[in-house]
Each structure stands twice: as structure tokens, then as C-alpha cells.
C-alpha atoms as an extended CHARMM CRD file, in Angstrom:
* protein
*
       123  EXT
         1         1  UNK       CA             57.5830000000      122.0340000000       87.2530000000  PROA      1               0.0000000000
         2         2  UNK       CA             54.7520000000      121.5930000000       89.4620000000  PROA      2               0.0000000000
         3         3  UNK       CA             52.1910000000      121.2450000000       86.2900000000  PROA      3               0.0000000000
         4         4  UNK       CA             54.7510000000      118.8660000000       84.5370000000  PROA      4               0.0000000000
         5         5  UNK       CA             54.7800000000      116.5010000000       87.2910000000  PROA      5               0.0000000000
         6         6  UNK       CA             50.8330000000      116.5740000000       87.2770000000  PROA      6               0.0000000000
         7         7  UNK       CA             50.4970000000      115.9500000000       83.7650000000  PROA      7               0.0000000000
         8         8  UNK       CA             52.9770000000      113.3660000000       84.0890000000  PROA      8               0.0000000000
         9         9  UNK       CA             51.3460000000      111.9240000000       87.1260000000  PROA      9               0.0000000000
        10        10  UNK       CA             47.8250000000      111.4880000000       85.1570000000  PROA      10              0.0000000000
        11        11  UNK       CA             48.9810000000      108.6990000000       82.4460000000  PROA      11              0.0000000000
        12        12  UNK       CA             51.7900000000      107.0320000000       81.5740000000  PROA      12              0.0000000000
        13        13  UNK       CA             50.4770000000      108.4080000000       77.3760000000  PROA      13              0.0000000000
        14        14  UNK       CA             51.2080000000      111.9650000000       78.7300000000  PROA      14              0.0000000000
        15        15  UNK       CA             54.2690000000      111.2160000000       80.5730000000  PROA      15              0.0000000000
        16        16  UNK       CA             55.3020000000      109.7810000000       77.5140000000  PROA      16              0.0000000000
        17        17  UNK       CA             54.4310000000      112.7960000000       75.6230000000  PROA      17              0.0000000000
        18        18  UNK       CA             56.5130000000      115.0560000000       77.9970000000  PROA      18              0.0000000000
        19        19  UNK       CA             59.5750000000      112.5640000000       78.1320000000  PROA      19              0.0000000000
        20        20  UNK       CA             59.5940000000      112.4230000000       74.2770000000  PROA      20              0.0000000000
        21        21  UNK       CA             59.5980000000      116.4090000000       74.4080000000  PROA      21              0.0000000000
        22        22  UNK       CA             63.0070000000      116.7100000000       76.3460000000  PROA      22              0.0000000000
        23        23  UNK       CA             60.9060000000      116.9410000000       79.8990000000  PROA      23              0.0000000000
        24        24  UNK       CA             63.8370000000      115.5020000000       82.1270000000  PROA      24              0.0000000000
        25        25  UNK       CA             66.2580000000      117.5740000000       80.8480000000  PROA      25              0.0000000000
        26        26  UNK       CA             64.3260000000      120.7610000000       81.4120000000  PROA      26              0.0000000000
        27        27  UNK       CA             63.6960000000      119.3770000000       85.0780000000  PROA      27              0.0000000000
        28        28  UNK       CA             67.4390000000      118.4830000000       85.4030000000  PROA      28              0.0000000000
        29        29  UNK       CA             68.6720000000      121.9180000000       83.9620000000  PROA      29              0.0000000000
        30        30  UNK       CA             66.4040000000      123.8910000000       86.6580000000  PROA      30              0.0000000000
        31        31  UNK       CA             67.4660000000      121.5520000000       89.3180000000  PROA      31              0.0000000000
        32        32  UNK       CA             71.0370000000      122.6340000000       89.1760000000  PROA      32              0.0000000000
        33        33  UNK       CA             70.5850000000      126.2400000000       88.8110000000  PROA      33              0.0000000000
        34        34  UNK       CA             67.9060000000      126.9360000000       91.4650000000  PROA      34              0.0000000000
        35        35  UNK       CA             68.8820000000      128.1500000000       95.1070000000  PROA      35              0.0000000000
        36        36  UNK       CA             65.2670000000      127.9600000000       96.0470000000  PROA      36              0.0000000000
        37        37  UNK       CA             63.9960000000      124.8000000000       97.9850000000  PROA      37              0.0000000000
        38        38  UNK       CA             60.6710000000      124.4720000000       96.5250000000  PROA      38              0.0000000000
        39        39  UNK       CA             61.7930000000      124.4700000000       93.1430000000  PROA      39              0.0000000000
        40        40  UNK       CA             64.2700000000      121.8500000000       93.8130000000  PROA      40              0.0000000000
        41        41  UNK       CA             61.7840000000      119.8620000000       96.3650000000  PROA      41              0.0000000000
        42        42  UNK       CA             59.1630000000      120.3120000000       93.6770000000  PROA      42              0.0000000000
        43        43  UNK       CA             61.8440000000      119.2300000000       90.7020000000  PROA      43              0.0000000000
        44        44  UNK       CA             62.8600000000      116.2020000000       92.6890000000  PROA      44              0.0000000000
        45        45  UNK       CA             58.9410000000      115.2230000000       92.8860000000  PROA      45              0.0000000000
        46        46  UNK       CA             58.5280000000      116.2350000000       89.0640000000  PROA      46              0.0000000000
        47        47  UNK       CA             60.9980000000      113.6420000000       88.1930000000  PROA      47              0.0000000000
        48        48  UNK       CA             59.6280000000      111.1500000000       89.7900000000  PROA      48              0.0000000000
        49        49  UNK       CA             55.9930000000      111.3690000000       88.5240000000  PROA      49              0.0000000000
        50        50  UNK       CA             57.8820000000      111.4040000000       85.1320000000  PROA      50              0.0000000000
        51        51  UNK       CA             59.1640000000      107.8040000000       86.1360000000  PROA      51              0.0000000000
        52        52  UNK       CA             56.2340000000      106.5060000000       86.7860000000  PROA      52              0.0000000000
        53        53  UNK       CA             53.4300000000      104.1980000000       86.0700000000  PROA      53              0.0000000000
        54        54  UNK       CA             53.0690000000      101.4950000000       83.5490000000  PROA      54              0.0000000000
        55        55  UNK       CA             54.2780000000      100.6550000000       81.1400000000  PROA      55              0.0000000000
        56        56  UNK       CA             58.1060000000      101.4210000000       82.5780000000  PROA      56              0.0000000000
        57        57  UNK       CA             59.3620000000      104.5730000000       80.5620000000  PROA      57              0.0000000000
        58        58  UNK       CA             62.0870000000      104.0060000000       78.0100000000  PROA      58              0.0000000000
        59        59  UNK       CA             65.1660000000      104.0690000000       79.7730000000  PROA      59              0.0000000000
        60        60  UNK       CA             66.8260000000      106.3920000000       77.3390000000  PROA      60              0.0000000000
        61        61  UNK       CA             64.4560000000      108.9080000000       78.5460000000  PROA      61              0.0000000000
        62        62  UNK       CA             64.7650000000      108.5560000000       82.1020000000  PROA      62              0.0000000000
        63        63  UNK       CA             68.0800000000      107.6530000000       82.9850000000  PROA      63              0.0000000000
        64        64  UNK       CA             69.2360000000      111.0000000000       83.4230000000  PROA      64              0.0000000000
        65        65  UNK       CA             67.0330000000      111.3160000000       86.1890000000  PROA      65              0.0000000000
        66        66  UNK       CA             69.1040000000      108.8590000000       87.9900000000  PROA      66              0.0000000000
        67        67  UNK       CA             72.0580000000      110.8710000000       88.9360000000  PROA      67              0.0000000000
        68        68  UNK       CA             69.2380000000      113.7320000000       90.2960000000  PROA      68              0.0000000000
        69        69  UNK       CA             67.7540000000      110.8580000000       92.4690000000  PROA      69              0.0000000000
        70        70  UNK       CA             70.9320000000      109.6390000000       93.9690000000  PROA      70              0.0000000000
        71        71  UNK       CA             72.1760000000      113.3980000000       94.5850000000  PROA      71              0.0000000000
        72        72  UNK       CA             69.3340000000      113.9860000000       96.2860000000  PROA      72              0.0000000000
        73        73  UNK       CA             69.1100000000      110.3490000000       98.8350000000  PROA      73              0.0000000000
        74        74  UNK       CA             72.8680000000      111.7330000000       99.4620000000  PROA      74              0.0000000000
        75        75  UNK       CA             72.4590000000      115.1660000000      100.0690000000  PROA      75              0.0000000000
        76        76  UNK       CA             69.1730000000      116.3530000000      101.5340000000  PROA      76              0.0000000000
        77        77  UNK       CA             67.8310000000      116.0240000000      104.9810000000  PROA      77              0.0000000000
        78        78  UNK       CA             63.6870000000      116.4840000000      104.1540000000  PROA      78              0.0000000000
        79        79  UNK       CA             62.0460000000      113.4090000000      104.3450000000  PROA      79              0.0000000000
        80        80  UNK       CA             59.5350000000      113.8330000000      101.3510000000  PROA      80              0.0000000000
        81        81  UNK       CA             62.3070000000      114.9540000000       99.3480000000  PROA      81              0.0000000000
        82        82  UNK       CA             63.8940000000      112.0890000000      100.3430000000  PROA      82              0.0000000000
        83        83  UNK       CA             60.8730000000      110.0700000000       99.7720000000  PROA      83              0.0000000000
        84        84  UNK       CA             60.4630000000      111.5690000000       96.5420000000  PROA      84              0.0000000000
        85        85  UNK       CA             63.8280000000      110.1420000000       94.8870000000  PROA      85              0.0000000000
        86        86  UNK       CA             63.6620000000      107.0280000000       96.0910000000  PROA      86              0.0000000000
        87        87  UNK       CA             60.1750000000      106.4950000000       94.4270000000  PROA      87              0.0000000000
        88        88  UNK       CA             61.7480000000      107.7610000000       91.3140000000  PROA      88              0.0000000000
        89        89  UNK       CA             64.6190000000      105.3810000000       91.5530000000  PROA      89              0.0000000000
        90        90  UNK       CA             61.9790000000      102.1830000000       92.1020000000  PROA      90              0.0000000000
        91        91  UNK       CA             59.9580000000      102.7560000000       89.1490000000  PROA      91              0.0000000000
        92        92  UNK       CA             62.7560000000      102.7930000000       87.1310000000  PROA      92              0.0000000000
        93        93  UNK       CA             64.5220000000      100.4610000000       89.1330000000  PROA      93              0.0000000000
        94        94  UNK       CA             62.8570000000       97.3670000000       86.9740000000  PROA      94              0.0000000000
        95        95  UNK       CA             65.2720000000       98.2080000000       84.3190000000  PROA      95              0.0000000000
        96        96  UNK       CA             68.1630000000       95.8750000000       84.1860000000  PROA      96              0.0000000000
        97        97  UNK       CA             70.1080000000       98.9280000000       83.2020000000  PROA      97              0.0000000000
        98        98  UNK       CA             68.8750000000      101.3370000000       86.2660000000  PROA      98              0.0000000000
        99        99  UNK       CA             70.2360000000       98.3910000000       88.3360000000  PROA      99              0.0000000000
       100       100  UNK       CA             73.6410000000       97.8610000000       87.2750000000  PROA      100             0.0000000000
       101       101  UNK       CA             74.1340000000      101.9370000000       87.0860000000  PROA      101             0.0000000000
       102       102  UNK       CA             72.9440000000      101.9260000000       90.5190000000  PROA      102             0.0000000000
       103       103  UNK       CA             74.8490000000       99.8580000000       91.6840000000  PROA      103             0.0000000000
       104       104  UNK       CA             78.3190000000      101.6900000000       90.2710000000  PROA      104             0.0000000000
       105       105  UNK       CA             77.1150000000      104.7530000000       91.9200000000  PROA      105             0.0000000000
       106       106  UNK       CA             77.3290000000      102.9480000000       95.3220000000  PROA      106             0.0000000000
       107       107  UNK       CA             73.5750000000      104.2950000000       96.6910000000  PROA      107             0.0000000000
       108       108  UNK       CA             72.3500000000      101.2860000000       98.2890000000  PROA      108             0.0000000000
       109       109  UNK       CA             73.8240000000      102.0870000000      101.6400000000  PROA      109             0.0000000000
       110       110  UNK       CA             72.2420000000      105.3840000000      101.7150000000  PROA      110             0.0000000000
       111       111  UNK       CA             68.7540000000      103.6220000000      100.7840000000  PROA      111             0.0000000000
       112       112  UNK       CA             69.6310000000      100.4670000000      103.2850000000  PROA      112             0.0000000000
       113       113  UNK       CA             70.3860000000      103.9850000000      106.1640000000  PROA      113             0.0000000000
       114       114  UNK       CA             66.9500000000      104.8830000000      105.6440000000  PROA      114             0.0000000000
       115       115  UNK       CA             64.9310000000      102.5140000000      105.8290000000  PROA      115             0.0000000000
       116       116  UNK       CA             65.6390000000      103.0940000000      109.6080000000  PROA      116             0.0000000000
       117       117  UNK       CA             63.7150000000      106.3310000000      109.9630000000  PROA      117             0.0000000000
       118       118  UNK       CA             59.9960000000      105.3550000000      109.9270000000  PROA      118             0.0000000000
       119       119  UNK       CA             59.0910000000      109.1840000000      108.3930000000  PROA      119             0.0000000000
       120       120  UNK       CA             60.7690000000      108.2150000000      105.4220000000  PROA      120             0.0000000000
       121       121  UNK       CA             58.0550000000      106.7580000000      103.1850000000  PROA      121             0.0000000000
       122       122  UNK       CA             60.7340000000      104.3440000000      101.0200000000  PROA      122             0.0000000000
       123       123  UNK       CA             59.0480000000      101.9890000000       98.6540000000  PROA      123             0.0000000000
């Protein structure tokens, strides 16, 4: 996951490449099977590098990330995991769609909790 989220991280061409490939999914199906932190701290971070930079990714291919993202902003308790999702959520966030599916999942309290704790780096 770790070399996924690099690739992904260098150019929005090769995130492209690894979206198109089924990359989310792959992230998302390791996500809910692992019991080990890193690999979901490093999964969490994985997705979000595969949100990223411009142009936007098609939201087809990152939507399912969405439901990872929120899981995370409600369950964990590690700020750069924390961090992590909520970057992943903005870059996709310029999507008409991520914003009215965000909004049904009622998220924007947790975000609006956070940006209390100056440790948190929230976008």
C-alpha cells in the first residue's frame, strides 16, 4: 500500500493509471480485513494520495474511498490518521457529488470537532 500511495502521490497520470486498474478497491478490501495499525494507518494515507492532485479524479473512481474516510474521522483517535482522511475527503470534496454524499452521511460535525485540536493538520 505504501508504494501505491507513492506512485499515486507523484502525478495525477499515474494516479490515474492505478485508479483505472481497480486501486481503491484493493486499498478498501485490505482496509477491512487488516487488524494491524500500520496497514490500516498506511491504507488510510494510500487513499488519500489516490485523491489527489489535479486534475480532480473521476468521481466514479474515488467515491468509494469516501465511506473509508468518514469511518476513519469517526472512529480513530491518531491524529495523522485523522489528518490523513480528511485530506482525502477535500480533494475530492470539489465534486458536487462528494458534497451532497457527505452531507447524508452526517460527517461535518466530526470535521467541525476537530478543527479544535491544533495537532490535527485539517485542510
Amino acid at each position: 500500500m505504501w508504494g501505491l500511495g507513492n506512485i499515486a502521490g507523484d502525478s495525477s497520470a499515474f494516479r490515474d493509471l492505478i485508479l483505472g486498474s481497480g486501486g481503491v478497491d484493493a486499498v478498501i478490501r485490505t482496509l477491512e480485513r487488516t487488524q494491524k495499525r500500520t496497514v490500516f494507518t498506511n491504507g488510510i494515507w494510500a487513499l488519500s494520495n489516490l485523491c489527489r492532485a489535479k486534475p480532480i479524479a473521476q468521481w466514479s473512481l474515488v467515491s468509494r474511498a469516501v465511506p473509508s474516510f468518514c469511518n476513519a474521522i469517526k472512529t480513530e483517535s491518531d491524529s495523522q490518521t485523522l489528518s490523513d482522511a480528511a485530506w482525502g475527503l477535500y480533494y475530492i470534496s470539489e465534486q458536487t457529488e462528494c458534497v451532497k454524499y457527505l452531507t447524508s452521511l452526517e460527517i461535518i460535525p466530526y470535521l467541525i470537532h476537530y478543527l479544535r485540536y491544533a495537532e490535527i493538520n485539517l485542510p
